[in-house]
C-alpha positions in Angstrom: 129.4 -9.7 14.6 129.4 -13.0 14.1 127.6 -14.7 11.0 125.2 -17.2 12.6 124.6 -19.0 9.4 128.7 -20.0 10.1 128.0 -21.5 13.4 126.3 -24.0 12.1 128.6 -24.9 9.5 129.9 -27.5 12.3 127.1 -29.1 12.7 126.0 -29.6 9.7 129.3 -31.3 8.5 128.6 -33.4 12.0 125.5 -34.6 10.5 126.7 -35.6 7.1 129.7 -37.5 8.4 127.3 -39.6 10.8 125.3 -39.6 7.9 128.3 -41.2 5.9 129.5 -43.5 8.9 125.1 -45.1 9.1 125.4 -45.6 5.3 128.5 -47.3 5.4 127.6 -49.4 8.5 123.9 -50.3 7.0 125.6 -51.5 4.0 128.5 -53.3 5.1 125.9 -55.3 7.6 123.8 -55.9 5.0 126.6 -57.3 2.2 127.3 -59.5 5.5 123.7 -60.5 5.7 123.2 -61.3 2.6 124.4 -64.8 1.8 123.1 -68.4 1.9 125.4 -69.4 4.4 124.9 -67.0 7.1 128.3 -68.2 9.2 128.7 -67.2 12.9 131.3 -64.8 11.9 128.7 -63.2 9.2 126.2 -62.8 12.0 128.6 -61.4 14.1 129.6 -59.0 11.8 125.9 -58.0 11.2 125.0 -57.8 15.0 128.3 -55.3 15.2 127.1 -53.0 12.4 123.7 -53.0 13.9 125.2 -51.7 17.0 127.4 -49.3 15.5 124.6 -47.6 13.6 122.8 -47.6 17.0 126.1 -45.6 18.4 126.3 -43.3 15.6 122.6 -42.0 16.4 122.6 -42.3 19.9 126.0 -40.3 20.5 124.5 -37.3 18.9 121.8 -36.8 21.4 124.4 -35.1 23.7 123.5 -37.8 26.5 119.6 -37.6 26.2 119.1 -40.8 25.0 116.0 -40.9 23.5 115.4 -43.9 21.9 116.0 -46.3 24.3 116.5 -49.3 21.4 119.3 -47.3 19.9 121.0 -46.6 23.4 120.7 -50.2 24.1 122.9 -50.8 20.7 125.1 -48.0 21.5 126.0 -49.7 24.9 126.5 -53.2 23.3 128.5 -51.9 20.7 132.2 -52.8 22.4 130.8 -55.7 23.8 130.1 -56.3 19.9 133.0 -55.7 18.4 134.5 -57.8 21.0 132.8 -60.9 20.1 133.2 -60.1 16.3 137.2 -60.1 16.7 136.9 -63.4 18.7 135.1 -65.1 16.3 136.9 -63.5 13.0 140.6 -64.5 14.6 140.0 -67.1 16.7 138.8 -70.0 14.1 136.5 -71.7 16.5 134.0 -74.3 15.2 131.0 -73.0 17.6 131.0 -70.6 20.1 130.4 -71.3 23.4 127.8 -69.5 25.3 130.3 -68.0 27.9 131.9 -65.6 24.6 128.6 -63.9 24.9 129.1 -62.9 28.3 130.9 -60.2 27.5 127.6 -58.6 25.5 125.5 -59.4 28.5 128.0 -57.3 30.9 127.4 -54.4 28.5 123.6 -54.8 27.9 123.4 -55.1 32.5 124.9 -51.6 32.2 122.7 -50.2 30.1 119.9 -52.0 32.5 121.5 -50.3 35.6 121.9 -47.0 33.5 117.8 -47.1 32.5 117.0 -47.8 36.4 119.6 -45.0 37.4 118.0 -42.1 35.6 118.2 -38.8 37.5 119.9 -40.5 40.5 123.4 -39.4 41.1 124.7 -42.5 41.2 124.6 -42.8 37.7 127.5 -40.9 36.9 129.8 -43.7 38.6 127.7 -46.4 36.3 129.2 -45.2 33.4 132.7 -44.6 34.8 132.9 -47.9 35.7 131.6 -49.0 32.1 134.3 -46.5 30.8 137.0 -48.9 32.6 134.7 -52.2 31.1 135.4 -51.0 27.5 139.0 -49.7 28.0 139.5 -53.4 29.4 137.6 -54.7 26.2 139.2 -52.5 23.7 142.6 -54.2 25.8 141.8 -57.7 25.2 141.3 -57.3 21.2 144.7 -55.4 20.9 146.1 -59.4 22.7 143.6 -61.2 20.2 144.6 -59.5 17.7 149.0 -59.3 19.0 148.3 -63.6 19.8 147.4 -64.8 16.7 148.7 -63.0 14.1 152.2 -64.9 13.4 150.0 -68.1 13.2 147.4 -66.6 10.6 147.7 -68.7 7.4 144.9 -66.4 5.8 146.9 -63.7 4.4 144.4 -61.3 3.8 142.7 -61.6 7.9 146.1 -61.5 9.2 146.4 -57.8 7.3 143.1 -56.7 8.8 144.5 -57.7 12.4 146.4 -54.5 12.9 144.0 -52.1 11.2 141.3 -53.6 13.8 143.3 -53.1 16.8 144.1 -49.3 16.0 140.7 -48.7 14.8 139.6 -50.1 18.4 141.7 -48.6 20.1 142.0 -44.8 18.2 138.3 -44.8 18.5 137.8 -45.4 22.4 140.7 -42.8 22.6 138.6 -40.5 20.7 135.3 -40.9 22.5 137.0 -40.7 25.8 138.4 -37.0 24.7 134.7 -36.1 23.2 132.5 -37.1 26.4 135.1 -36.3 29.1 137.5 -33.7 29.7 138.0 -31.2 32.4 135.3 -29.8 34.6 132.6 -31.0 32.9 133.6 -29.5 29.4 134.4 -32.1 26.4 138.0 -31.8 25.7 137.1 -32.8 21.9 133.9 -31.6 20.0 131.3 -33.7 19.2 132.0 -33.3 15.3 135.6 -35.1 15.4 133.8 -38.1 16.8 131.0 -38.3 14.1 134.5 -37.8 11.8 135.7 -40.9 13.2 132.6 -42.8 13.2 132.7 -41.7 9.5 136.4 -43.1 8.8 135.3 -45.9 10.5 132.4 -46.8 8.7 134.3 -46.1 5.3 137.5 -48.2 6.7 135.3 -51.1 7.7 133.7 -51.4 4.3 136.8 -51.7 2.6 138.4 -54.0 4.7 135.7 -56.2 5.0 133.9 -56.4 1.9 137.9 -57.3 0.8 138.2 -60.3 2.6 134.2 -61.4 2.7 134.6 -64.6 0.8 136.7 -65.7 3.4 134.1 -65.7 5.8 131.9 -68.0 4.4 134.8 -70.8 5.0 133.7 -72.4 8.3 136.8 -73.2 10.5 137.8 -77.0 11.0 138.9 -78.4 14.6 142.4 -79.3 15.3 142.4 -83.4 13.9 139.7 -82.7 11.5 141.0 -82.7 8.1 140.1 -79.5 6.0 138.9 -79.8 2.1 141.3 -78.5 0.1 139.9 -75.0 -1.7 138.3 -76.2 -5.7 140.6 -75.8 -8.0 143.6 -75.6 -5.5 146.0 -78.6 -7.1 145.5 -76.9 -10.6 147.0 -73.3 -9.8 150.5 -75.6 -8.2 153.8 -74.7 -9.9 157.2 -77.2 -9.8 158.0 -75.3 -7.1 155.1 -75.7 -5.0 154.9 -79.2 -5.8 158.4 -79.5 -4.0 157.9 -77.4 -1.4 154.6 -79.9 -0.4 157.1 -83.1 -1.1 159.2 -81.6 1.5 156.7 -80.9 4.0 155.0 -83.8 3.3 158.4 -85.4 4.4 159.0 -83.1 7.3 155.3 -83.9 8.5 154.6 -87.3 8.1 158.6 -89.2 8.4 160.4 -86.5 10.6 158.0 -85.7 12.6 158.7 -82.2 12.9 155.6 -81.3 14.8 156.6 -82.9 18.0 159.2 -79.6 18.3 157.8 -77.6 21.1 158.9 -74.7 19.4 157.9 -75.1 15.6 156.4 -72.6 14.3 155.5 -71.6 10.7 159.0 -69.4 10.0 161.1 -72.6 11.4 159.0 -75.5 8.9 160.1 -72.5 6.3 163.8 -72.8 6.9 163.4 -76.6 7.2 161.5 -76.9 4.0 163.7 -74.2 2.4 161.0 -72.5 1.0 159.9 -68.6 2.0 157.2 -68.3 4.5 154.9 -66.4 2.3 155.4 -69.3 0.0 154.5 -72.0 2.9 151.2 -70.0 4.4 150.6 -69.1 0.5 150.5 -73.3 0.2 148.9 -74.8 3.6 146.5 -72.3 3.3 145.0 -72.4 0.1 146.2 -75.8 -1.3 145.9 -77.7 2.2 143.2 -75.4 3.3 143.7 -75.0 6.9 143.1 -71.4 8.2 145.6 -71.6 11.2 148.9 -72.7 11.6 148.6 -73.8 15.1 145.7 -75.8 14.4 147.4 -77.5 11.5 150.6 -78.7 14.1 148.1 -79.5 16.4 145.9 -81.9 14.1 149.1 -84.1 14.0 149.8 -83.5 17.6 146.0 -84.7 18.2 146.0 -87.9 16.1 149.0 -89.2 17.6 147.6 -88.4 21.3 144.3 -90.2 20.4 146.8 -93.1 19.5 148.6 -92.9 22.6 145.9 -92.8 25.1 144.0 -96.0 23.4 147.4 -98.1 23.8 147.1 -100.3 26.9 151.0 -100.3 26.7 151.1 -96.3 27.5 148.4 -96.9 30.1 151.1 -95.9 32.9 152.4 -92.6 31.1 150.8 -89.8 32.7 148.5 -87.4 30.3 150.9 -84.6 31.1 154.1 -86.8 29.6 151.8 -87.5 26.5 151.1 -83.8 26.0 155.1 -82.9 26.3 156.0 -85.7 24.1 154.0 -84.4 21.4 155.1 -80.7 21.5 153.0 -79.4 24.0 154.3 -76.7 26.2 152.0 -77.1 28.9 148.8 -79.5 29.9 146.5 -76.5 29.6 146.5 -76.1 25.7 146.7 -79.6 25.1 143.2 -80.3 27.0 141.8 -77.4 25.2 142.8 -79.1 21.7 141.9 -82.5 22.2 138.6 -81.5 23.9 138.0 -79.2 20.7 138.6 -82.1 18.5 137.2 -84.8 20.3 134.8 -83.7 22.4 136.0 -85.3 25.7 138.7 -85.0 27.9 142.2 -86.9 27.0 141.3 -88.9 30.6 138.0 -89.2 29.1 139.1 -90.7 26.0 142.1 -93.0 27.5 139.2 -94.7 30.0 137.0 -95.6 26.5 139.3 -96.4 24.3 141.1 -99.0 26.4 140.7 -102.5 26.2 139.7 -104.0 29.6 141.5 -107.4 30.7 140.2 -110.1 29.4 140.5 -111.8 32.5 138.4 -109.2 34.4 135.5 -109.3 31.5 135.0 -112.8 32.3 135.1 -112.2 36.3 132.2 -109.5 35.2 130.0 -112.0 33.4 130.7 -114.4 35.6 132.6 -117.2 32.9 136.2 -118.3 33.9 136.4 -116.9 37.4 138.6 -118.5 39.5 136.6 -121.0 41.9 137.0 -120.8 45.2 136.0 -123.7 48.2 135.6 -126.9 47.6 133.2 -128.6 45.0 130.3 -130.7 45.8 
């Protein structure tokens, strides 16, 4: 026969590894919490861990669900994570309320699953939430793929990759443990509280790693970052030659109205290695992102060229191309982030009107007309 205290071998090591993965999550969420500068990537962070140590609990209930609190942060877990990456790669000065969209989607499912209980239509809910969080899990393996050649923050851009898989492994993993054929779980519940524990132990490491970083609040494209304290002091000969020449490159040549710079080109044109140059804009220049660093040049000189009445005739579009823009798209993006308005918006304020029509408006000057009395 068989020993029934080994049967529940399995379960108990299922209940120490979610055991391990809440401990690591709590933690985690609260070395994110605690600072005096609680920065939208911090909170972020913290609103993901407090979801993931909802998951952790509400996945062992075997689809019960009863807390509905903890389902509710089990739900808006990828949702989450989602908005974490976004914030953590994407280097955006404030979030606009559409990122949280995403979040909402999840927490309406969970809404529809609540209303749904015992009717059979609840099983196609959560398929089609299945296909909502393969499609999430999709879009921060591109966040992740887009902006990792332009990461000047060597540490972030090593945690890029790690995320993605982690994302990505996991959802594979949950898929096998909640749905397999005929009804029976292709996976047992104890490899995904294994994950969940790997994950929990990952994240901590990774995080806690790079956590000063995210106390450094991201600076828009024409905005001028503060160089890190202390920066100038650590600079060698060598990096004091390599800025000359990109000071040159920048500022004479002009090298940022190439379409196709990007930070491995400036390298070879600066003969300098590329770790060398990220190593340098990054921590002695201080921006964060090498695309945002072009583009505060490209910016500058845009705002330029709309206010001059001389350009007045030059399309937007030519303006954007002459100053290294692929396409219109990006460059309304950039110079609304930095400015605020739209390039149209900022070429109709910031040029002069006639003189001769100011004085037809006040009515001084204005050519007379018939004859006088």
């Amino acid at each position: 026969m068989t020993d029934p205290a080994s049967l529940e071998i399995p379960a108990v090591l299922e209940i120490g590894a979610r055991g391990i993965a809440i401990g690591a999550f709590a933690a985690t969420g609260m070395a994110l919490a605690a600072s005096r500068r609680l920065t939208p990537t911090r909170w972020a962070g913290v609103a993901l861990f407090a979801c993931a140590i909802g998951h952790a609990i509400d996945s062992a209930s075997a689809g019960t669900h009863p807390v509905l609190l903890l389902w509710a942060l089990s739900v808006v877990a990828p949702g989450a994570l989602w908005l974490f990456a976004w914030v953590l790669f994407e280097d955006e000065p404030r979030i606009p309320a559409w990122r949280f969209s995403v979040p909402a989607v999840c927490l309406a499912f969970w809404a529809l699953g609540v209303a749904t209980l015992g009717h059979p239509i609840r099983i196609m809910i959560w398929q089609v939430f299945g296909l909502f969080s393969a499609a999430i899990v999709c879009h921060i393996l591109v966040i992740a793929w887009r902006g990792w050649r332009s990461d000047l923050i060597d540490q972030r851009r090593k945690l890029r990759a790690p995320l993605a898989a982690a994302a990505a492994g996991y959802m594979l993993v949950e898929s096998l443990c909640n749905f397999g054929f005929r009804g029976e779980p292709i996976l047992p519940s104890a490899v995904q509280a294994a994950m969940l524990a790997a994950l929990g132990l990952g994240g901590a490491l990774a995080l806690l790693r790079v956590e000063p970083m995210l106390d450094l609040a991201p600076t828009v494209a024409g905005e001028a970052p503060a160089p890190p304290p202390g920066a100038v002091l650590d600079l060698t000969p060598a990096d004091r030659l390599v800025l000359a020449r990109l000071d040159k490159a920048m500022n004479e040549n002009e090298v940022w109205r190439g379409e196709d710079l990007s930070i491995g080109t400036l390298a070879a044109l600066v003969g300098a290695p590329e770790h060398r140059l990220r190593k340098l804009i990054n921590g002695t220049l201080g921006h964060r992102n090498f695309a945002d660093y072009v583009n505060g040049r490209r910016i500058e000189a845009a705002k330029i060229a709309l206010s001059d009445p001389e350009q007045a005739l030059k399309s937007v579009s030519t303006i954007a191309y002459e100053l290294g823009f692929a396409s219109l798209g990006p460059f309304n993006r950039a110079f609304r982030a930095a400015t605020g308005v739209t390039p149209t918006a900022w070429r109709q304020q910031a040029t002069p009107a006639h003189p001769y029509l100011r004085l037809v408006e006040t009515g001084e000057g204005a050519p007379k007309t018939g004859k006088s009395a």
